[in-house]
C-alpha positions, 0 to 999 in steps of 0.5 A, spaced: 500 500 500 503 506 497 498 511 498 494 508 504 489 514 507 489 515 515 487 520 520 491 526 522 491 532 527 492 537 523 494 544 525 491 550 520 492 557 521 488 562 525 484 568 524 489 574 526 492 574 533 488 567 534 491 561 535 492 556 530 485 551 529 487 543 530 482 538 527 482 530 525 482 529 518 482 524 512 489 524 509 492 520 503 501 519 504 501 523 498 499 530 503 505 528 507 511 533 507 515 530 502 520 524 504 523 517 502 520 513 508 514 511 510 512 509 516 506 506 520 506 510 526 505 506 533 506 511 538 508 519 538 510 522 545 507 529 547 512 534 548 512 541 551 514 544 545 508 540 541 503 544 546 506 550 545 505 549 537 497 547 538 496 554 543 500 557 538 505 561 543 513 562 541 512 562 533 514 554 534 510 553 527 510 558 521 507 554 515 500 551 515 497 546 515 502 542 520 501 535 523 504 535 529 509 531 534 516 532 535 517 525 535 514 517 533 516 510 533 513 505 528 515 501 522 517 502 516 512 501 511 517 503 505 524 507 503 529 509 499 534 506 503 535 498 502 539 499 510 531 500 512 527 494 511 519 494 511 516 492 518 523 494 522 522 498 528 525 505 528 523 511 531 525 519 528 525 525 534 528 533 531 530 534 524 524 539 524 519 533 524 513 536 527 515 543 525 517 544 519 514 538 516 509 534 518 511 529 525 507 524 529 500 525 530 498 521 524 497 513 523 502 514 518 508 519 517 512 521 511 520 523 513 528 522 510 531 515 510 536 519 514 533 521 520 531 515 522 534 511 527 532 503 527 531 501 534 536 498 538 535 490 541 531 490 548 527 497 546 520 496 544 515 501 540 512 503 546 518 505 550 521 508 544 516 514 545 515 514 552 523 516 551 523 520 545 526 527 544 525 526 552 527 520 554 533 522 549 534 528 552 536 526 559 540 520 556 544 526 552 545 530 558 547 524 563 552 522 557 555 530 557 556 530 565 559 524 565 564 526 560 565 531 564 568 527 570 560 527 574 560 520 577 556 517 584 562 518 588 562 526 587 555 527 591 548 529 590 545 531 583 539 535 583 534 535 578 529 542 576 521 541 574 522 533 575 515 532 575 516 533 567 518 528 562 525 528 561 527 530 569 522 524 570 526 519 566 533 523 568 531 520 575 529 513 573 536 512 569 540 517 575 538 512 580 540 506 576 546 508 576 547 509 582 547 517 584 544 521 589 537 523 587 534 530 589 528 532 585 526 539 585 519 540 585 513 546 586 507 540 587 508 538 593 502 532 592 508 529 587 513 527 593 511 520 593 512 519 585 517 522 585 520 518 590 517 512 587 523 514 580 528 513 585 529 520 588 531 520 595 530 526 596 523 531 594 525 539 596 520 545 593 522 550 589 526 556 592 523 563 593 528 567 589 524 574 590 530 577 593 534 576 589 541 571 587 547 572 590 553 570 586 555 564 590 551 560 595 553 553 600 557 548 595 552 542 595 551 539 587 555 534 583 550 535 578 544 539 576 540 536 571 536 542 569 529 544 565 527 550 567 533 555 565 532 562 568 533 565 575 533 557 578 539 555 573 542 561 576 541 559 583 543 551 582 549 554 579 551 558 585 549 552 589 555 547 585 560 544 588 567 545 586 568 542 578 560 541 579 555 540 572 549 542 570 546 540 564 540 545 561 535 545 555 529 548 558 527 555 558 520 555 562 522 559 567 524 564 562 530 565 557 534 570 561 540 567 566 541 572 572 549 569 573 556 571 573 561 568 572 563 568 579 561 560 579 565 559 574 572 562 575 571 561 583 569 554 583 571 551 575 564 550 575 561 547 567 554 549 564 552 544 559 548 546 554 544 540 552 541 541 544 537 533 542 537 535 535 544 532 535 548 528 529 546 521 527 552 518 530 551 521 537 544 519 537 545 512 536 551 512 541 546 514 546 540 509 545 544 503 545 546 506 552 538 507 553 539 499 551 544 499 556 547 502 562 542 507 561 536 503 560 531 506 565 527 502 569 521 505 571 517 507 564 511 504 567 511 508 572 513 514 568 508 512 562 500 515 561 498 512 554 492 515 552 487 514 544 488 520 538 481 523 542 484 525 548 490 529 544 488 536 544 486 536 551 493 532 553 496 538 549 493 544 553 493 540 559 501 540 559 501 548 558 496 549 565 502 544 568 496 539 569 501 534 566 505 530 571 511 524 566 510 523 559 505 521 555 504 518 549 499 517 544 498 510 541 496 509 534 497 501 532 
């Protein structure tokens, strides 16, 4: 079947200063964006960034009409590379997928044979997606702390907005390797879960309203960090000496009131973690999610919900009514 019809949630522009307009639709492949492979989609993660394109905020999507979905994992249904074979299992995260081209809130989804990954042995489709760009995202920042020298050894590593997803399963994959766990959090109902990942320790947010001095007690090994703004620049001040923090998120706002008083005081490293990574690293770091880096609570972290209920999931992430990961099944 080479142009098999599907239903999709697709994103069309709104009226002027109104947010885009999503809907399901009968599509054909042919109306996908342009591609070598077709794939059946089985899952697709719901990422922040997929809510922020639906609610139309921060100029995510720029050409419509868009499906939706930074990342999937599926079977291959077809491609120009003779490597990926039909029925292979793969998944596709970044590259623009669900931004610049269509992504992963469809049955079936059209891409370039080059942005897909086979998946390594031991990963299934479902945990597949529940990893995704997230999933990856930790694993990638783990992999540059700890070639930056972090080990358990060093002393506690703390984890910012760690009801989301990526700090969900950078706790889960920190534990298994033996780190001290302290998971930060502004939901005090969510202690038991995160306790439950494999964090030691649950501890609310600071209050910051006065202000950040330069340098505070040296606590952290490690900050695995996705919030960004003024909380990166306390946890900075917080490292220890030849301490790492890992940030790829801005939620708490995109400017960082530091100095550079951490980083000449006490050697500290700010990583910058940016998941559209190369192929070669990307499959470095799922063979180490099939691996050393392999979680053992997805289950936990998981809520698999029907095509029906994805808008609702979407806006429910902005009001952070949303607590994990969750991925939308479509096979």
């Amino acid at each position: 079947m080479q142009n098999p019809e599907f239903q999709a949630y697709r994103l069309h522009a709104g009226a002027a200063g109104q947010p885009p307009q999503g809907r399901y639709e009968t599509l054909s492949a042919d109306q996908l964006s342009a591609g070598d492979t077709l794939i059946k989609v089985a899952y697709a993660g719901l990422n922040y960034k997929d809510a922020l394109a639906q609610a139309g905020r921060g100029g995510i999507i720029r050409e419509y009409p868009r499906i939706g979905g930074i990342d999937l994992s599926g079977t291959v249904v077809h491609s120009a590379d003779p490597a990926l074979a039909p029925g292979q299992e793969v998944v596709v995260h970044g590259f623009g997928i669900g931004v610049d081209c269509d992504g992963g809130y469809a049955e079936y989804a059209r891409v370039r044979h080059d942005w897909v990954l086979p998946l390594p042995a031991g990963i299934g489709l479902r945990d597949a997606a529940v990893l995704g760009a997230a999933g990856y995202t930790a694993a990638l920042s783990l992999h540059w702390m700890e070639h930056c020298g972090l080990t358990p050894e060093q002393g506690e590593v703390l984890v910012t907005g760690a009801t989301g997803g990526v700090a969900g399963v950078a706790i889960d994959i920190l534990s298994q390797r033996g780190y001290r766990v302290c998971a930060m959090s502004g939901k005090p109902d969510a202690e038991a879960y995160l306790r439950s990942l494999g964090a030691q320790e649950v501890i609310a947010p600071p209050d910051l309203s006065a202000g950040i001095k330069p340098l505070l007690s040296a606590r952290w090994a490690g900050v695995v960090d996705s919030v960004g703004g003024p909380l990166l620049a306390h946890a900075l001040a917080s490292l220890k000496p030849d301490g790492v923090a890992a940030a790829f998120g801005n939620a708490g706002g995109a400017e960082l009131p530091t100095s550079v008083i951490p980083f000449i005081l006490r050697g500290v490293k700010l990583l910058g973690i940016n998941a559209n990574s190369p192929m070669p690293l990307r499959r470095q770091v799922w063979n180490k999610l099939a691996a050393e880096y392999r979680p053992a609570r997805l289950d936990l972290i998981a809520r698999v919900i029907q095509p029906r209920d994805l808008p609702q999931a979407l806006a429910a992430m902005l009001e952070r009514g949303s607590t994990g990961r969750s991925v939308v099944r479509y096979s």
